[in-house]
C-alpha positions as CSV (number, residue, x, y, z in Angstrom):
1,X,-197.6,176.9,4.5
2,X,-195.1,175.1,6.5
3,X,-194.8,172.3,3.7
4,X,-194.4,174.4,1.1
5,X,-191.7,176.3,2.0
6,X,-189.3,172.9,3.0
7,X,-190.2,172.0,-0.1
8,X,-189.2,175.1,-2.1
9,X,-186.1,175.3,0.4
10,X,-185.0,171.9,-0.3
11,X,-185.5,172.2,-4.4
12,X,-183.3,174.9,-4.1
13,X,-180.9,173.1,-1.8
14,X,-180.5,170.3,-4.5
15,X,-180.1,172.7,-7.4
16,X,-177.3,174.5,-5.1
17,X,-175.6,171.4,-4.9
18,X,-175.9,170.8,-8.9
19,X,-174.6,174.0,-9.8
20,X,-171.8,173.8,-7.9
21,X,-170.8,170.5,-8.7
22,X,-171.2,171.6,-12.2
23,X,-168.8,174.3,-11.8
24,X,-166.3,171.7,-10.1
25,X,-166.1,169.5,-12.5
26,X,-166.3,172.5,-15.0
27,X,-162.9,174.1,-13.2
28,X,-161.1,170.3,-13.3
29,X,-161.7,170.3,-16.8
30,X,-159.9,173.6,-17.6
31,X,-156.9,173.1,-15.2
32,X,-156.3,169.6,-16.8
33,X,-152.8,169.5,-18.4
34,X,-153.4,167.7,-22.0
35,X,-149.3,166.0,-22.8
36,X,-147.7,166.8,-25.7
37,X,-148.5,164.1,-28.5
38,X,-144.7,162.1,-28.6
39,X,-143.4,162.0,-32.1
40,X,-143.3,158.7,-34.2
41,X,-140.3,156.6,-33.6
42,X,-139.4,155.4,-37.0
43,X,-137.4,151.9,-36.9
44,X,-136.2,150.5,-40.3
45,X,-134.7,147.1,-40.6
46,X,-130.8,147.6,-41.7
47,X,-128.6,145.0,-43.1
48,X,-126.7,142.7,-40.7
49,X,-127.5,145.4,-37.8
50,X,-130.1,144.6,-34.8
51,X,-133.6,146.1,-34.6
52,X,-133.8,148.6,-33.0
53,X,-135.9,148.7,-29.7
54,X,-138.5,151.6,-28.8
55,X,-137.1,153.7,-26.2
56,X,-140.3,154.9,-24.2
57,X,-139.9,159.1,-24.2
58,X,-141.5,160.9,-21.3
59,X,-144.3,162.4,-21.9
60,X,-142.6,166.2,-21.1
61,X,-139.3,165.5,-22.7
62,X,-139.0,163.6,-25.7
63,X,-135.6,162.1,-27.4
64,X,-134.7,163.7,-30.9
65,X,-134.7,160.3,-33.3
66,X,-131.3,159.6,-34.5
67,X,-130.7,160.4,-37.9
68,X,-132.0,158.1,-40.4
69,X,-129.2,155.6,-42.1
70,X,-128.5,155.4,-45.8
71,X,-129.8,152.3,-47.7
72,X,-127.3,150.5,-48.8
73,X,-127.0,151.2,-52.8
74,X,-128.4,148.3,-54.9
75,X,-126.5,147.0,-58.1
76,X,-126.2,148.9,-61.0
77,X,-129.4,147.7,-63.4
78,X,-127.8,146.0,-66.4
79,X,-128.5,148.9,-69.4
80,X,-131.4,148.0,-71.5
81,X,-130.9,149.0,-75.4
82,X,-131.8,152.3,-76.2
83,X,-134.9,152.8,-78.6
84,X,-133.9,154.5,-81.9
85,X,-133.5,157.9,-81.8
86,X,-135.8,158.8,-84.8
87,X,-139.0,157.4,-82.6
88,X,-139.3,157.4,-78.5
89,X,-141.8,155.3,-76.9
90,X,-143.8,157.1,-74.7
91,X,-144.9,155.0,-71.2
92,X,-148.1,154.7,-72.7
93,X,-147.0,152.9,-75.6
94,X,-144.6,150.8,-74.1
95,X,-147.2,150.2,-72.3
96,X,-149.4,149.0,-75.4
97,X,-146.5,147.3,-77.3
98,X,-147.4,144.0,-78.9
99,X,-144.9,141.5,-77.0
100,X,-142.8,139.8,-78.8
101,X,-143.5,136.1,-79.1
102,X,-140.7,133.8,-77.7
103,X,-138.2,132.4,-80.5
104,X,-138.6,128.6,-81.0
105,X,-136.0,126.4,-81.2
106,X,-134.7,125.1,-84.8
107,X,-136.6,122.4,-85.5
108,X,-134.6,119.0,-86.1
109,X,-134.1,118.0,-89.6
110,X,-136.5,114.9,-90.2
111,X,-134.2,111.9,-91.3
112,X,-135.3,110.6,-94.7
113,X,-137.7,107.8,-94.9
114,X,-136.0,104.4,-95.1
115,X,-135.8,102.7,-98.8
116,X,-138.3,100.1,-98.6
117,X,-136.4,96.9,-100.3
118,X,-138.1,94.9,-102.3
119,X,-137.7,90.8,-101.3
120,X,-137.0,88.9,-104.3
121,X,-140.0,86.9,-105.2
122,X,-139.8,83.1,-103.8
123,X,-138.9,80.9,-106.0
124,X,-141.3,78.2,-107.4
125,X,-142.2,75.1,-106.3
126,X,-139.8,72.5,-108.0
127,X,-142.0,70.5,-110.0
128,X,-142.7,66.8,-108.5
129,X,-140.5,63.8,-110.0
130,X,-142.2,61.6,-112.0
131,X,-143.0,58.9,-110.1
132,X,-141.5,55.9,-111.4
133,X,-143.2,52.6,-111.4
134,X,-141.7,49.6,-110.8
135,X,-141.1,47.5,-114.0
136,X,-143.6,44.9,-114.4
137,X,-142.1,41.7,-114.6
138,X,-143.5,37.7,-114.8
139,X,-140.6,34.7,-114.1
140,X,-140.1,31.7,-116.6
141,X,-142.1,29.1,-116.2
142,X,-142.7,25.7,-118.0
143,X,-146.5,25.1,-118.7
144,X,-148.5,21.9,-118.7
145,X,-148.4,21.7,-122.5
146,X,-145.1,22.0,-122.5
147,X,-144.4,19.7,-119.4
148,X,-146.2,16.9,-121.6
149,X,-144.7,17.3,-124.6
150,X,-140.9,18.1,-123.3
151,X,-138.8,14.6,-123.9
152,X,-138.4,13.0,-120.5
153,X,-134.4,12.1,-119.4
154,X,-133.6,8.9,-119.9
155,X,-132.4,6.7,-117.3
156,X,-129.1,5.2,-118.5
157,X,-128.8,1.1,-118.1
158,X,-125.3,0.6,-116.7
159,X,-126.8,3.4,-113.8
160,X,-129.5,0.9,-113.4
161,X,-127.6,-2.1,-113.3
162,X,-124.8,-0.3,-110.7
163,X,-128.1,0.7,-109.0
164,X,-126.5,4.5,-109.2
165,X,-130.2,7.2,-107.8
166,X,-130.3,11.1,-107.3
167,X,-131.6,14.3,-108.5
168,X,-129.9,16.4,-110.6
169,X,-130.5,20.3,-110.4
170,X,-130.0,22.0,-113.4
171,X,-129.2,26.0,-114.6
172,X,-130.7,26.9,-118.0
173,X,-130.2,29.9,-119.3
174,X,-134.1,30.5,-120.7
175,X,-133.9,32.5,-123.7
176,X,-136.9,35.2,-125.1
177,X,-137.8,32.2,-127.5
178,X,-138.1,30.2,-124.8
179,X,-135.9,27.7,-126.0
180,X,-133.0,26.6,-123.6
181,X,-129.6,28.2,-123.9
182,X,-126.6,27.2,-121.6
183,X,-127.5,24.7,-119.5
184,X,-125.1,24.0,-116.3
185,X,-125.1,21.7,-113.2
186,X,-126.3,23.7,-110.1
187,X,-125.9,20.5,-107.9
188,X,-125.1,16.6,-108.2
189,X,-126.5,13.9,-108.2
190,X,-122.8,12.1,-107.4
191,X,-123.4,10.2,-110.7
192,X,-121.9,12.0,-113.9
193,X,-123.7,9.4,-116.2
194,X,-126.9,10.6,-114.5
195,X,-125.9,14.3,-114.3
196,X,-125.1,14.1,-118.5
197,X,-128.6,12.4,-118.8
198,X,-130.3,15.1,-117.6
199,X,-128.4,17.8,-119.5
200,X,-129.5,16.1,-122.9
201,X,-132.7,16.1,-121.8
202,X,-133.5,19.2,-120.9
203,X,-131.8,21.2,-123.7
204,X,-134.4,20.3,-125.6
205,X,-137.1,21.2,-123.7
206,X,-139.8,24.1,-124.5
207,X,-140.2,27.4,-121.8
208,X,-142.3,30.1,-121.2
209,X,-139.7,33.2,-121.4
210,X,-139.3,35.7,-118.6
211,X,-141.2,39.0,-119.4
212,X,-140.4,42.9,-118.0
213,X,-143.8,44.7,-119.0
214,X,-144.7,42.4,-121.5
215,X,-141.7,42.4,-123.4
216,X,-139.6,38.9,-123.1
217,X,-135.8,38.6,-122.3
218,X,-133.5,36.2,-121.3
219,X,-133.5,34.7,-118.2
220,X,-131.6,32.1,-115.6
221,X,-133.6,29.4,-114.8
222,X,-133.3,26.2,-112.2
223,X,-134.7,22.9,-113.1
224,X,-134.7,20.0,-110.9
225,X,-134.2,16.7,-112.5
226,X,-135.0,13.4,-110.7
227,X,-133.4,9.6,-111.1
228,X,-134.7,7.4,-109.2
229,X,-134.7,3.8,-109.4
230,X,-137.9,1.3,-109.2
231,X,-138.5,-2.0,-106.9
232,X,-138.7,-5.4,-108.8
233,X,-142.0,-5.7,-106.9
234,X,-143.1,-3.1,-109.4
């Protein structure tokens, strides 16, 4: 019995002691002051002016805010042409204008195309000279026919007996006949009597005419003519 009854006396001890802490904290909760909510502090940046710094209010007694400056005024917009007065765009077709494509620059006038000039044709080739052959051409000569049958010079007797020697060369002028033309002394032989001896002679000798290609023509020709005396031994 005895147990039952601290038991029972201390439940109700402890809910006692809930209760009334209940209503304490329920009595703290109505006497608690709740501060008045502080107005917003606006601060607005202002042209060449400091920022203004937030002035902590207390909580009971709050500043008025200073009244708020005026903006400085903007520049005038420049005016934009009016629209006609017969027709008014509305936003909404402003809105849905077709805009207006940007004006290109004048286009350059293209130079004309140069004349193409025609070069004058080259000339032609000149044609190659005739080459020109040398003329074809055989010297006089005196064959063995002739050399046989030509009269010999004859030695004369007083250049034998003076005991007068030499040779004698002769100039003929060879004609196209090939007989003998002019005949002159070319050199010597220090002995007129011999020197005359051998002109005879050989004026009447026979030649084979100089010839340019194949035709014969007169001609200079040199003879050498001989005297020359034997021994007695002989």
């Amino acid at each position: 019995m005895i147990s039952l009854r601290s038991g029972a006396s201390i439940s109700a001890t402890v809910l006692l002691h809930v209760i009334l802490a209940f209503l304490f904290m329920l009595g703290l909760m109505e006497h608690t002051i709740t501060p008045p909510e502080a107005p917003p502090v606006l601060v607005e940046l202002m042209q060449s002016q400091p920022t203004p710094k937030t002035i902590e209010q207390p909580v009971a007694k709050p500043i008025p805010v200073p009244p708020r400056p005026q903006p400085v005024a903007a520049p005038a917009p420049t005016p934009q042409p009016q629209p006609s007065p017969s027709k008014v765009s509305t936003p909404t077709e402003v809105a849905q204008a077709t805009p207006v494509a940007p004006v290109s620059a004048p286009t350059a006038p293209t130079p004309p195309a140069p004349t193409r000039v025609e070069a004058p044709p080259a000339p032609a080739p000149p044609s190659p000279a005739p080459v020109v052959t040398a003329p074809s051409k055989t010297d006089v000569s005196i064959p063995a026919s002739y050399s046989a049958s030509n009269q010999k010079p004859i030695y004369p007797n007083m250049s034998k007996r003076l005991g007068e020697q030499g040779t004698v060369v002769l100039r003929v002028l060879v004609k196209a006949d090939g007989s003998a033309g002019e005949v002159e002394v070319k050199s010597s032989s220090n002995y007129p009597r011999l020197d005359q001896a051998a002109i005879d002679a050989v004026k009447t000798w026979r030649f084979n005419p100089a010839k340019i290609d194949g035709k014969a023509t007169d001609e200079w020709y040199q003879v050498p003519i001989p005297f020359k005396l034997q021994s007695s031994s002989n």
